[in-house]
N, C-alpha and C positions, 0 to 999 in steps of 0.2 A: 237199394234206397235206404238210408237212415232214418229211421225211426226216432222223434221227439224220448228228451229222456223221460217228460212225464207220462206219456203212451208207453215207455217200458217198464216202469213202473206198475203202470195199473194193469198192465194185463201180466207182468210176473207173479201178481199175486193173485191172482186169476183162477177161480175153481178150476179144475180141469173139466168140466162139462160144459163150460164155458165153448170149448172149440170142439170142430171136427174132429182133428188131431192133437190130441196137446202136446204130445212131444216131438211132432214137429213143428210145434210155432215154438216151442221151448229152445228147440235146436237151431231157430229163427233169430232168436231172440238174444241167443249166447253170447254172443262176443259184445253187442253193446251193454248187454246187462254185466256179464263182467265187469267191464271197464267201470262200469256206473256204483258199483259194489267196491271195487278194491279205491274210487276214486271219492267216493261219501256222497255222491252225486245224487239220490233216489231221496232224502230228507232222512227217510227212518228205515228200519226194518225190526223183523223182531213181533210187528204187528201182525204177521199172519202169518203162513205156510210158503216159501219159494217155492214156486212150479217145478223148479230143480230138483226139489226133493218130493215131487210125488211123480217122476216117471221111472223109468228104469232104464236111466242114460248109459251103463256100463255096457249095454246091449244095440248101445247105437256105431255105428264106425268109428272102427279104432282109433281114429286119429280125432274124433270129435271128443269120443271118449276119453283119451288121452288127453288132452287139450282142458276139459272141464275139470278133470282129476289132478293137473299141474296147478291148474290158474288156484283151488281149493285150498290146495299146501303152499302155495308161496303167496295167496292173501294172508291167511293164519301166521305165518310166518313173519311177513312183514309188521300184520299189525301187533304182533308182540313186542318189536321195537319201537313203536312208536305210544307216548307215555299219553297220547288222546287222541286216540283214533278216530275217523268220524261218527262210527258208534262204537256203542257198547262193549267192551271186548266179550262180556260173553254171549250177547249178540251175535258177534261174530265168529264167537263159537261154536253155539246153536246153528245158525246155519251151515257152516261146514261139514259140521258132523253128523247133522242128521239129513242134510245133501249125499255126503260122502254114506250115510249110513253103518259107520264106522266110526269110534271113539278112539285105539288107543295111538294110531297113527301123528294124533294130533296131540296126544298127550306127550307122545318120544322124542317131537320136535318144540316140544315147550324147553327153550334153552334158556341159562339162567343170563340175568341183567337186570341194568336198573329196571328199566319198564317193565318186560316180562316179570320182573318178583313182584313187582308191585302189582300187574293184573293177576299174579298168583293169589295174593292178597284176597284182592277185589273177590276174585270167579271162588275161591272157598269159602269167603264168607255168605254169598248168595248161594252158594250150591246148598249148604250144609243144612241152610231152613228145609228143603225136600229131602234131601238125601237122609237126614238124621229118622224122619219119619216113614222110611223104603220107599216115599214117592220120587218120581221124576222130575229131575232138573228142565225135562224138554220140553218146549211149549208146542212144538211142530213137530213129531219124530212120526211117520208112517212105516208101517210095516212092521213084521213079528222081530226085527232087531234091535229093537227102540229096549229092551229087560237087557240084553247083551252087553249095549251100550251103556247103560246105566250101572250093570256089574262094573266092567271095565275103568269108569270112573271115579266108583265107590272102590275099588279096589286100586285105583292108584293116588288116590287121594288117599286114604287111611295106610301106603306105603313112603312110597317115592313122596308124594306131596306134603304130608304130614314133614318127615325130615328137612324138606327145603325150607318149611314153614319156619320148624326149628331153629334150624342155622341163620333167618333172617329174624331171631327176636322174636316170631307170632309165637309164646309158647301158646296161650289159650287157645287160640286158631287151631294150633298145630293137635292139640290132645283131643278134642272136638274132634280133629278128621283121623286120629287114630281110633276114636270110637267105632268107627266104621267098618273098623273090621271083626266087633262085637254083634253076634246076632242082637236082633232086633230090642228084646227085652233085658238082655243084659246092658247095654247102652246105659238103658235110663236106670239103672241102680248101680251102677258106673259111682264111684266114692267122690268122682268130677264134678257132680252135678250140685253134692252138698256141701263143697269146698267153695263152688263158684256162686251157690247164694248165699254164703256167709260173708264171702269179698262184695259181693253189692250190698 
């Protein structure tokens, strides 16, 4: 029976004490919540935790598992070409990655193009308010791999990212996410920081 999209909505975001089981209504729920995710379908996200990312789906049959971990990589994928996704792109980042509970997967399939550079743009300029400070970009990340995650980020952002930044023109953007790979204190005595209050 199909399920209303506003009923998969409310109950994807749904505590998991909310049910008996939650990762079997999770597992219930998959395929239309996909479709309703990769289609802009649900209004928003970003607002709370997907149920997705608090069970431990890589542990469910291979082939559901399988199936969640495709649909993951080629939403992400998709919405990189598309220059306004129905949300957020790092929205749709966020949930990926801390569904998948894995970051750098999703960073190897960041391919260059107009749209993708331009949510390059976008996703460094908002990471870099947390990340500059060694807090977390993730608003929803469960479990002890959410620091992993956040390495893996902070380190390809202050590499790979930084250089792409470059070659599109962001140099400011770009010396920003090279700071990143400066422990914490050295960052902010960084000769960057009193260059860039003398140009404002």
């Amino acid at each position: 029976m199909r399920v209303p999209t506003d009923v998969v909505q409310y109950y994807l975001y749904e505590v998991p004490d909310h049910f008996d089981d939650h990762a079997t209504a999770m597992r219930r729920l998959l395929p239309q919540a996909a479709r309703a995710l990769a289609e802009g379908s649900l209004g928003a996200i970003g607002h709370g935790a997907i149920g997705l990312s608090r069970v431990d789906w890589r542990s469910w049959p291979a082939a559901q598992a399988a199936a969640l971990d495709t649909f993951l990589h080629a939403w992400w994928r998709h919405a990189l070409t598309v220059p306004e996704p129905p949300y957020g792109i790092e929205e749709i980042f966020d949930a990926c990655v801390t569904t998948a509970r894995t970051v750098a997967p999703f960073l190897a399939a960041w391919e260059r193009g107009p749209a993708a550079d331009a949510h390059l743009v976008h996703c460094a300029d908002v990471w870099l308010y947390d990340l500059l400070s060694d807090d977390s970009p993730f608003s929803w990340w469960y479990g002890e791999s959410e620091a992993a995650g956040v390495a893996e980020l902070r380190d390809w952002l202050s590499g790979t990212g930084a250089a792409r930044l470059h070659a599109l023109g962001e140099h400011d953007l770009a010396v920003r996410c090279a700071l990143l790979a400066l422990p914490h204190d050295r960052r902010w005595d960084h000769p960057y920081w009193g260059s860039a209050s003398a140009t404002n």
